[in-house]
C-alpha positions in Angstrom: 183.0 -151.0 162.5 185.2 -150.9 165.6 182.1 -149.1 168.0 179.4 -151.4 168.4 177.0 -148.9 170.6 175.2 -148.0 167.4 174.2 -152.0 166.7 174.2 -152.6 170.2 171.5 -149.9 171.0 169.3 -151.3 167.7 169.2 -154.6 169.0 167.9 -153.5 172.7 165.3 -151.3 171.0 164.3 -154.2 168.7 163.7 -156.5 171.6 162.1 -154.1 173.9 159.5 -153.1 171.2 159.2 -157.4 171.1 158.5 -157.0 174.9 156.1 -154.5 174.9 154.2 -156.2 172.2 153.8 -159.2 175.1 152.8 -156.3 177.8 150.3 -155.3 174.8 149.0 -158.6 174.6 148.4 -159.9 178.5 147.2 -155.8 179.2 150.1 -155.3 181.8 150.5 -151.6 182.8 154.0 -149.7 181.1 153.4 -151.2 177.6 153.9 -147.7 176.0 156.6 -146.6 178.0 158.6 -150.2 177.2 157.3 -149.2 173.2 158.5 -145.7 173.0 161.8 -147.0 174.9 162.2 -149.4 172.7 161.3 -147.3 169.6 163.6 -144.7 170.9 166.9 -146.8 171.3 166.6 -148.8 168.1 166.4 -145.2 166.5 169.2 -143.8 168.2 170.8 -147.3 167.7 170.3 -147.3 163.7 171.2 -143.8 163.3 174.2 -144.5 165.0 175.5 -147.3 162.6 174.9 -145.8 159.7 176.6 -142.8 161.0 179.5 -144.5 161.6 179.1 -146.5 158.5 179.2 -143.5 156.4 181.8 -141.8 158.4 184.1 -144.9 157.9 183.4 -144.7 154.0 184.5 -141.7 153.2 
């Protein structure tokens, strides 16, 4: 896969949905915006990569 934004993107979303579940945890303000960001980019991220999986398979 030469463009790694796709696994890129995944792994920030993956590890901001790790640091909202700290936010969760100590009850600091923004822990649903940090969630949904997260949950947002490792969506992006995933469709991304297989996009350019399947794209690179056919």
């Amino acid at each position: 896969m030469k463009n790694k934004l796709g696994p890129t993107l995944f792994i920030l979303g993956s590890l901001g949905i790790l640091t909202s579940d700290i936010f969760f945890m100590n009850h600091l303000m923004g822990a649903r915006n940090v969630y949904w960001t997260g949950f947002t980019l490792s969506f992006v991220g995933g469709f991304l990569s297989l996009w350019q999986w399947f794209r690179a398979k056919s």
